[in-house]
C-alpha positions in Angstrom: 198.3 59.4 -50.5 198.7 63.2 -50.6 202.0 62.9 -49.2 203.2 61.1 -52.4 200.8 63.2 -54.7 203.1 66.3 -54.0 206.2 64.9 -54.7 205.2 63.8 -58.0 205.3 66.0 -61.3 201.1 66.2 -61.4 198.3 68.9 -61.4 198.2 67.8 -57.7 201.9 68.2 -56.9 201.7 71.4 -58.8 198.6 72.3 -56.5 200.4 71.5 -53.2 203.3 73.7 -54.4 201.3 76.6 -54.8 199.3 76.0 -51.6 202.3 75.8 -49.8 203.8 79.5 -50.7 200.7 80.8 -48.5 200.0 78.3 -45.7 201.5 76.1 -43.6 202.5 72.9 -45.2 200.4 70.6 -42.7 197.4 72.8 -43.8 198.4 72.4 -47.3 198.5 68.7 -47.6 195.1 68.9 -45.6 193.7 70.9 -48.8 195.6 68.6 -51.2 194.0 65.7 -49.1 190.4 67.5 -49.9 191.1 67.7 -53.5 192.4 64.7 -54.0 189.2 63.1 -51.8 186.6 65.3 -54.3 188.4 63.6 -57.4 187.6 60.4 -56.3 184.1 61.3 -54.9 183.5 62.0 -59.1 184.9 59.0 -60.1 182.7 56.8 -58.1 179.7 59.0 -58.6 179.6 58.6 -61.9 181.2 55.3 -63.6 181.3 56.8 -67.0 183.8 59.6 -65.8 188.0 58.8 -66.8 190.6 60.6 -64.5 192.2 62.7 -67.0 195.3 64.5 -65.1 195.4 68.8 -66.0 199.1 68.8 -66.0 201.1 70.9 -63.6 201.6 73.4 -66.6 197.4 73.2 -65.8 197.1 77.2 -63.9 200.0 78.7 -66.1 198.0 78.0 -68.9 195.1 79.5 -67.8 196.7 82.6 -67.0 195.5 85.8 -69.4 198.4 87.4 -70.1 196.7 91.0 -70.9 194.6 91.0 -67.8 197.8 90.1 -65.7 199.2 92.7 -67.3 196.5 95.5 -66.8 196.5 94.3 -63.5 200.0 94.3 -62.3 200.4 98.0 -64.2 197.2 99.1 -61.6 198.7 98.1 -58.6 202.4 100.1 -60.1 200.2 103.2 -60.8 198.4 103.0 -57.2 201.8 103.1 -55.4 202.6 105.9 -57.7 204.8 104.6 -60.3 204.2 105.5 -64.0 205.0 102.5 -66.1 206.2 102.6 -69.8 205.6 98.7 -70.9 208.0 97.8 -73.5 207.9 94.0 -75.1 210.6 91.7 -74.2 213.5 90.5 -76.7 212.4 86.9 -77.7 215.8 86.1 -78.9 
């Protein structure tokens, strides 16, 4: 089942995707395996309780783009770079 999760175009493919840049990929479908067991130990837990999918758009979305920011410009400043932040052309 997790095999075929992470092929599709879901929070859980999205998941795999991600877990994959920074583990193996047997270790990563283990983890999607987990995830995908803890969804369904919800759904029968509690009969009330729809599967709603978060979208693979799900952790780009929650990203704050001022604390990323702040962030990313600490880690420039701590190798010794100063860093003039100018905003992009949306055109």
């Amino acid at each position: 089942m997790a095999t075929g999760a992470a092929k599709t175009d879901t929070f859980l493919g999205e998941r795999y995707r991600r877990l994959i840049k920074r583990m193996p990929k047997a270790k990563a479908l283990v983890a999607l395996q987990r995830s995908i067991l803890i969804i369904i130990f919800h759904l029968l837990a509690d009969p009330t309780v729809e599967f709603t999918d978060l979208r693979p758009d799900y952790y780009t979305q929650r990203l704050d783009l001022a604390q990323r920011t702040n962030h990313l410009t600490r880690q420039l400043h701590a190798l010794g770079y100063n860093v003039k932040l100018t905003p992009a052309n949306t055109a």
